[in-house]
C-alpha positions in Angstrom: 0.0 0.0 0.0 1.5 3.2 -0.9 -0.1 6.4 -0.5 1.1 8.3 -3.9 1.3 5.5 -7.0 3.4 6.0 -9.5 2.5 7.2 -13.2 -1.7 7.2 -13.5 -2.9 4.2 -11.3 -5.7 5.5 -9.8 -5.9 5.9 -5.3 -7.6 4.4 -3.7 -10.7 5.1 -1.1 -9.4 3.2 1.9 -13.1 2.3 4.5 -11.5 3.3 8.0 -13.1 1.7 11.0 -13.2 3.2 14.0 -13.3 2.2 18.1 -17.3 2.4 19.1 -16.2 4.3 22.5 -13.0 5.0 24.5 -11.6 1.8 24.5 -8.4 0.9 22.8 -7.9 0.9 19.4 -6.1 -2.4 18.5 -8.2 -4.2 21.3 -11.2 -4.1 18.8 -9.4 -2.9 15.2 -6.9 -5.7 13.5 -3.1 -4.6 12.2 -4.6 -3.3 8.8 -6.7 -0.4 9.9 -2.8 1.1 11.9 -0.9 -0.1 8.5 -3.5 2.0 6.4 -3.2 5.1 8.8 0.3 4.9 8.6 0.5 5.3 4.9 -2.6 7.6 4.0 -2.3 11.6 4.9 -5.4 12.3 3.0 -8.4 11.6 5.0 -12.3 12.7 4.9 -14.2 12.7 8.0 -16.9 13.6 10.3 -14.8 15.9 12.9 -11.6 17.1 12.5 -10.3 17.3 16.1 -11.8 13.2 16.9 -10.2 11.6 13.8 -6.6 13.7 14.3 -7.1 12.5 18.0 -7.8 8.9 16.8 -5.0 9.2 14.5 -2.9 10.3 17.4 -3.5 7.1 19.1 -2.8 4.4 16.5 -0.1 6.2 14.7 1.8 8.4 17.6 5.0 8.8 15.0 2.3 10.2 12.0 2.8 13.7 11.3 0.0 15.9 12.4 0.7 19.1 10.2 1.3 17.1 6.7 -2.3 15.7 7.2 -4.8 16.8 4.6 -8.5 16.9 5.7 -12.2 17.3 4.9 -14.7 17.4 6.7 -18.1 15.8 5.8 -21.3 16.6 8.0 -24.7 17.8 7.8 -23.1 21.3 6.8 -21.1 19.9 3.6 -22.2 20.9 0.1 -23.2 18.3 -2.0 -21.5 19.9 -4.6 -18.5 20.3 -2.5 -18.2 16.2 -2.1 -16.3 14.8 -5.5 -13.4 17.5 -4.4 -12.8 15.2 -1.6 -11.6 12.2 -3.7 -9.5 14.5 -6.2 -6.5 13.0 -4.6 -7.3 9.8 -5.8 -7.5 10.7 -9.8 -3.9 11.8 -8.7 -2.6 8.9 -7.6 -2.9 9.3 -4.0 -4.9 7.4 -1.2 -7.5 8.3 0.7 -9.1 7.2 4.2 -13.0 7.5 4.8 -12.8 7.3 8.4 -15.8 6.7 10.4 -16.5 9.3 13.7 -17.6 5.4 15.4 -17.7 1.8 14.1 -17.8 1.5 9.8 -17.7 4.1 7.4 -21.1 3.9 5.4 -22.9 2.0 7.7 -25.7 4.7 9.5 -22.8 7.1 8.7 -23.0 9.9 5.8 -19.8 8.4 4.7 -22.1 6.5 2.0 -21.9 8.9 -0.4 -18.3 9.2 -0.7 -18.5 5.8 -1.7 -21.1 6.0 -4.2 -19.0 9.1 -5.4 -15.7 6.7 -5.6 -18.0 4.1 -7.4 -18.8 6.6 -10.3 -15.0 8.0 -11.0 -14.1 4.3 -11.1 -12.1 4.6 -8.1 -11.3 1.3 -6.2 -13.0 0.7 -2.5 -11.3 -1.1 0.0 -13.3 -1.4 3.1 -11.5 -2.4 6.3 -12.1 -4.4 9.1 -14.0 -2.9 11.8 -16.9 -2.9 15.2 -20.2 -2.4 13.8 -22.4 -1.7 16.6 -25.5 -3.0 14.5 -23.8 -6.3 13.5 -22.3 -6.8 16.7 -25.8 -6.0 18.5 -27.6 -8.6 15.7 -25.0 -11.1 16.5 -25.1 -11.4 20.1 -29.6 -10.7 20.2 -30.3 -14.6 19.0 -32.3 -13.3 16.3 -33.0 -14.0 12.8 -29.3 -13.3 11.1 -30.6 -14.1 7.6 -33.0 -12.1 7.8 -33.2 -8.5 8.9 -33.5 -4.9 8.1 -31.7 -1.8 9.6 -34.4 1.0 9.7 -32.4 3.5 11.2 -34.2 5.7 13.4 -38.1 5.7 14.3 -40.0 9.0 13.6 -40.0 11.4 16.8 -43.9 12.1 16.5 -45.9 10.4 18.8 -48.3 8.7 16.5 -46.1 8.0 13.7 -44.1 6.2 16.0 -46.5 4.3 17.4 -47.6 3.2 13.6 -44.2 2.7 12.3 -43.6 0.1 15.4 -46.8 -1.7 14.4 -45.7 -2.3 10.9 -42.3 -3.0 11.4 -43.8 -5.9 13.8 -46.4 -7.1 11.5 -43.4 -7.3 8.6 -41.4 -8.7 11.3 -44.2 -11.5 12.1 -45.3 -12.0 8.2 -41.6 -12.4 6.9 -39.7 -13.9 10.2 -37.4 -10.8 9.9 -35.3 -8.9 12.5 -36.4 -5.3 12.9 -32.8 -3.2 14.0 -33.3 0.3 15.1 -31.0 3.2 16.5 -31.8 6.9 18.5 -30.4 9.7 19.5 -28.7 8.4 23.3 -31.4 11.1 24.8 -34.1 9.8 23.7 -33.4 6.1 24.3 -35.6 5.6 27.5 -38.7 7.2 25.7 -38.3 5.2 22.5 -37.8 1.5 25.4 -41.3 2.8 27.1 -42.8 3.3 24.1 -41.2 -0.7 22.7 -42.9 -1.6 25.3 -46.0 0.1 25.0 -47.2 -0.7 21.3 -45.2 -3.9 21.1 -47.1 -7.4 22.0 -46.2 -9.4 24.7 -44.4 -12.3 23.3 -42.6 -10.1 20.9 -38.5 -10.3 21.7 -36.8 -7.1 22.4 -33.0 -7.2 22.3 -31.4 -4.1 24.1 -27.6 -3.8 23.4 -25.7 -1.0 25.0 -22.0 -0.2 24.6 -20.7 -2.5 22.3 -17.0 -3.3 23.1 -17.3 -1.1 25.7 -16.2 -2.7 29.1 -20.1 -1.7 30.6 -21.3 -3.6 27.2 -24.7 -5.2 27.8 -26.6 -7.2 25.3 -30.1 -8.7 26.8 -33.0 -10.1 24.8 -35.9 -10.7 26.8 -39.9 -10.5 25.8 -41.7 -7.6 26.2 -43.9 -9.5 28.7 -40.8 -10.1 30.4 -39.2 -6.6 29.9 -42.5 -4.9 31.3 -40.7 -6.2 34.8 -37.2 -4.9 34.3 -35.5 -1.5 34.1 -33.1 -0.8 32.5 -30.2 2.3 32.5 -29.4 3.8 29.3 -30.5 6.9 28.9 -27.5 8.7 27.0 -25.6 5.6 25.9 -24.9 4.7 22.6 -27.8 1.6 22.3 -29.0 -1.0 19.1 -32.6 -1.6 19.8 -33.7 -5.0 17.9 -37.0 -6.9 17.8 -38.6 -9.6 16.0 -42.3 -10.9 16.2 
């Protein structure tokens, strides 16, 4: 892996994982992930300061200054986004590198990629924690059949709806339902789970993935209308299947 090929081979658009929490990096990210940071200088990502940080800590040797960023967030210009892989028509790598867990997974890193795809630019996604896969592995449900819906609507009442279709698909088709929300709002969207969901319904709750207060518990909501549960504010994988 070099990070400037020589005459006109193409970069390429390296998929950098990242820890799910403040835990170390090569506990939960293999040899490749520090190889690739050790080589790339050009890097697109969701905060500046957290990746330089995170670059900090697998690569202490890498020099800071001769990194070249972008940023990608809710404030980036659409048009601003095929800039970002110049490099690689250049010759030069570039990392995607996720603010937590895998680039392109519930992460705006997507359309880089899609991007990458179109200028014939090679993908090389890396090994990394995905807190939804991780969450769907340890739950007992269905793992060959599931969806990730990403996050429930906030309104009351289309909540409520949403959770009763997802649980009739869930019933008709035998599929795992996967959900996320904002930390905050994580008890509201349990007592609500509980509320519209029937009894015998199984409700996984996985909280902190590879973190060392990790908790994975599937239980039915019959069972969970018993039990409470702390995590309010922690980064949580709801998962349910009729």
């Amino acid at each position: 892996m070099k990070d400037k090929a020589p005459g006109l081979i193409t970069g390429k658009l390296y998929l950098i994982p990242s820890t799910l929490g403040d835990t170390a990096p090569l506990e939960v990210l293999p040899l490749s992930v520090r190889a690739a940071i050790d080589q790339i200088d050009h890097y697109i990502v969701e905060n500046e300061k957290t990746a330089r940080h995170f670059i900090k800590k697998i690569t202490p040797q890498k020099s800071q200054p001769n990194l070249k960023i972008e940023v990608l967030n809710k404030y980036t210009e659409a048009h601003e986004l095929p800039t970002f892989l110049e490099p690689c028509i250049h010759g030069i790598n570039v990392g995607l590198l996720s603010e937590a867990g895998c680039p392109a997974i519930a992460d705006p890193g997507a359309e880089i990629v899609k991007i990458a795809h179109q200028k014939n630019i090679p993908v090389v996604p890396l090994v990394g924690p995905s807190s939804i896969l991780m969450a769907l592995m340890g739950s007992g449900m269905n793992g060959q059949n599931f969806a990730f819906n990403g996050y429930l609507p906030i309104e009351s009442a289309e909540r409520k709806s949403a959770i009763k279709k997802f649980e009739k698909a869930s019933k008709e088709s035998n599929q795992t339902q996967i959900f996320i929300e904002t930390p905050y709002r994580n008890e509201k969207l349990f007592i609500e789970l509980k509320k519209h969901l029937k009894p015998e319904t199984r409700l996984c709750i996985a909280t902190d993935i590879t973190l060392e207060t990790e908790s994975i518990v599937t239980k039915t909501i019959n069972e969970w209308q018993r039990i409470e549960v702390a995590i309010n504010k922690r980064p949580t994988i709801f998962i349910f299947q009729a």
